[in-house]
Each structure stands twice: as C-alpha cells, then as structure tokens.
N, C-alpha and C positions, 0 to 999 in steps of 0.2 A: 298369578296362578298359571299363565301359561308357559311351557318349558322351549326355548327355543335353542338351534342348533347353528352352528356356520358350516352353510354348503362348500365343500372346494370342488374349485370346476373342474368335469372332468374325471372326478376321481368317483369308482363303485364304491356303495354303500350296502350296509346289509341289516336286518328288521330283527331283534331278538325280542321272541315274544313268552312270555312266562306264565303260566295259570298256579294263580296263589290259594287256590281254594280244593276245597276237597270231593270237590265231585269234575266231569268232565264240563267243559265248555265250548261254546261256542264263540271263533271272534270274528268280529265284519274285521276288515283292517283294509283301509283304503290311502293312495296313496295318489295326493294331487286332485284329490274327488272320485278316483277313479275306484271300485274294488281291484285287489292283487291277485284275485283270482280269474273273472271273467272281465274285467274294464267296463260295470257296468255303474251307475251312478246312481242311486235310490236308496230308500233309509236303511239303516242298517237293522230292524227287526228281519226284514224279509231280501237284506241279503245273502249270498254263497257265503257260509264262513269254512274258518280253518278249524278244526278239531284238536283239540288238546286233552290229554289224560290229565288227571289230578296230580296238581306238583310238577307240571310236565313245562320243558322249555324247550322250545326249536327256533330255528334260525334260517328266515327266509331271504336268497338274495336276490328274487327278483321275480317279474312279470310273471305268472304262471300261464306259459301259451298253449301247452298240450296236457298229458294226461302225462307224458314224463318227461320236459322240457318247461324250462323259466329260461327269460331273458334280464340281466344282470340290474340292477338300479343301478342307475348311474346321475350322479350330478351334472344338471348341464343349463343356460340357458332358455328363457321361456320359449325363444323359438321351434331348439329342437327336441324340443319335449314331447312325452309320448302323446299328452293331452292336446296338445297344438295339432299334434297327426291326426289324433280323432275328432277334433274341432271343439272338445271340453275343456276351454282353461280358464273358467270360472274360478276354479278351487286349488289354481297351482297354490306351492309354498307347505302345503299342510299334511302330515300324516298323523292317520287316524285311526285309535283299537278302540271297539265295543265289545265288551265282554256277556253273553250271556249264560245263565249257567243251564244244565242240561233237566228236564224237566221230571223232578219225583213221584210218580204216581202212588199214590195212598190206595188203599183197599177201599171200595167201597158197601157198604154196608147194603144186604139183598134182603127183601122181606118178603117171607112164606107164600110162596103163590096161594090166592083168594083174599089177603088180607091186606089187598090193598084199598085205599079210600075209593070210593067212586068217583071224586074229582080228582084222582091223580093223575090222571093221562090229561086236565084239561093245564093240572099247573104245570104240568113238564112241558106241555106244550108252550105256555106263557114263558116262563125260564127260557127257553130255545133261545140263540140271539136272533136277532133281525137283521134279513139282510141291509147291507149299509147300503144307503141313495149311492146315485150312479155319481156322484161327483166326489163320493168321501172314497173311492178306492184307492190302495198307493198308487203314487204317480213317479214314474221315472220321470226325474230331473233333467230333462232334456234341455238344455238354456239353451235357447238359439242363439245365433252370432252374433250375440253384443256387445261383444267383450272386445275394450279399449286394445290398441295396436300392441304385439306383444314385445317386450323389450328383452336382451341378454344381458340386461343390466340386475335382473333380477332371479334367482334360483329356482327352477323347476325340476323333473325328473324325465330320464329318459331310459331307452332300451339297450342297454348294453351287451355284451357276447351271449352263446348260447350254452346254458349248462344242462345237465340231467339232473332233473328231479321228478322223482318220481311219485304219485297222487292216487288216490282213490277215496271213490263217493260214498260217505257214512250216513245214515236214514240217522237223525238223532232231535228228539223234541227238545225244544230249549223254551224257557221263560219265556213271557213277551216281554218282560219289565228288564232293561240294560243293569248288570251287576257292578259293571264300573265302566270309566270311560274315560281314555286319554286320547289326548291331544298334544303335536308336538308341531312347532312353527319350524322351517330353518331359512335363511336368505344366508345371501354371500356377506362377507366381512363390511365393507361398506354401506351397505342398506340394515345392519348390526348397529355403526355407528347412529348414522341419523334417527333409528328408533333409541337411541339413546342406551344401548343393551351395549357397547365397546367403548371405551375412551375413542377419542376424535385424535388425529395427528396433533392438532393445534393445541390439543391439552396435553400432549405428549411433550411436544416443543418448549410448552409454558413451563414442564415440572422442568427439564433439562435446561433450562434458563438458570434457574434457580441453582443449576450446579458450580463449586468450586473446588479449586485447585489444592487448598493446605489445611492443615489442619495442623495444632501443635504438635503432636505424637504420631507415631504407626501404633494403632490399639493392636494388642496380642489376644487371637480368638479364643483362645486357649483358658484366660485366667476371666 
C-alpha cells in the first residue's frame, strides 16, 4: 500500500497536489517530517496548511521561506539535507499530504426567548468540552538527538535556488477528522533494490546469461 519513488541525486523535484472533492480544503503536506510551509513538526490537524479551491490543483516546488519566496526541493543525501540543518532527521525519505475538508456550518435551530427549560443553561454547560489535563495538549515532535550517524547512502531532501512565490494567510475551519491521507517513500535506486522494489544487477546478469546467439529464422514484425 505504500507508493515509493527513486530519488536522483541532485536533481529538483516538484509536489503536484490535487483536491478531488467539492468543497475547499485544507492540506498539512510535510516533507522529511518537516511541514512545507513553516518546517515545523506536529500533527497534521493543527498544522499550517495549503488551501485549495474545489477541483483545484497546484504545484509546489519547494520550502516556503517568506511570504513570496520558496527554496527549490532538491534531492540530495541525508547529510545535506534541510532536516540534518535543523537537527530533525527522524522522518527523512517520506513525503506526506493530509487532506482536510473545510468545515460546513448548518443553521442552528433558536427557540423563542422565555421558552427555554430551566435546566437548560445547566445542560449546555454539561455539553461545554472540558479542558484537556495538562499532558494531553499537542505536543511538537521535538526528537532529540538520537538519531543514528547520517549516511549519503540514503535520499533526503534539501534547499535548492531561490524562487518567487508568492502566499497569503486564509482564516478557514476545517474538520478535525483527516478526509484522506497519502504517503509517499523515495530512497536512491540502490536502497530500491535491497527493499526488493528494483531487480538487483545479479538478476539482471542471471536473465542475460540465459542469452543466445541463433535462432532459425529472422521473425518478420510485420506478419
């Protein structure tokens, strides 16, 4: 179920993201653990997201540093990766979109002033949520530095040139509940193989073993 990709090093990449439904949404979209928008690292309910119109597709190519500047994705080794700069490389390899959709307010139905119950104000109050104990708040993912020495043996993401894009901040309620949710792996061609996702050279060499030279006829493509 998971969709993975082969990094080439070196080379920018770019995030085409699509909203399939018919109202606006909202997407976390994280890249290496990081969000694409502010590099910050916590769930995606109560992350920054991108805004999408209904049926809407844009194409982002990278870091959003300013209010109209991104810095390019670029593939590149774990060391020089953006997240190795900011000391987060828990989550290199992985980009990630959380869809949620924009929240529909209903009419709420108002009853005649006087004709309310006398314990109405004690159930609203009861209904109210309760604030959540001091240990259930979100918690930024702060991993401290435990994370194994980092290899260029394996694909992360970095900051490439600087382009103009340009941004602005939309007030918009969304669901709490995620509408959908992808995930996509990529490593370099080599670390493909050993997950067993590329043939190996060695199986490569074994089919071409199996090659010969004659065959009775030249076959005609044609008939």
């Amino acid at each position: 179920g998971t969709v993975y990709v082969e990094a080439l090093k070196g080379r920018e990449y770019a995030l085409r993201v699509t909203n399939p439904l018919g109202v606006r949404v909202g997407v976390a979209l994280a890249v290496d653990g990081l969000n694409t928008i502010d590099a910050s690292h916590r769930d995606a309910a109560s992350a920054v997201k991108w805004v999408l119109e209904p049926y809407q597709t844009i194409v982002l190519e990278g870091w959003q540093v300013s209010s109209s500047h991104a810095r390019r994705f670029v593939f590149t080794g774990e060391r020089d990766s953006y997240g190795a700069a900011l000391g987060k490389t828990d989550d290199l390899g992985v980009i990630e979109a959380v869809f949620f959709r924009e929240k529909i307010r209903r009419p709420v139905p108002v009853a005649p002033t006087g004709c309310q119950p006398r314990d109405a104000s004690n159930r609203a109050g009861s209904a109210a949520e309760a604030p959540r104990p001091k240990g259930e708040t979100a918690r930024e993912s702060e991993k401290v530095a435990s994370a194994p020495s980092l290899s260029d043996e394996y694909a992360a993401t970095g900051m490439g040139e600087r382009d103009r894009h340009d941004v602005t901040q939309v007030d918009l309620e969304l669901e709490r509940k995620p509408a959908a949710r992808l995930r996509i792996r990529y490593e370099f061609r080599p670390q493909l193989v050993r997950l067993g996702l590329l043939p190996s050279d060695e199986d490569r060499l074994a089919r071409r073993e199996l090659s010969r030279g004659f065959d009775r006829f030249c076959p005609e493509p044609n008939r």
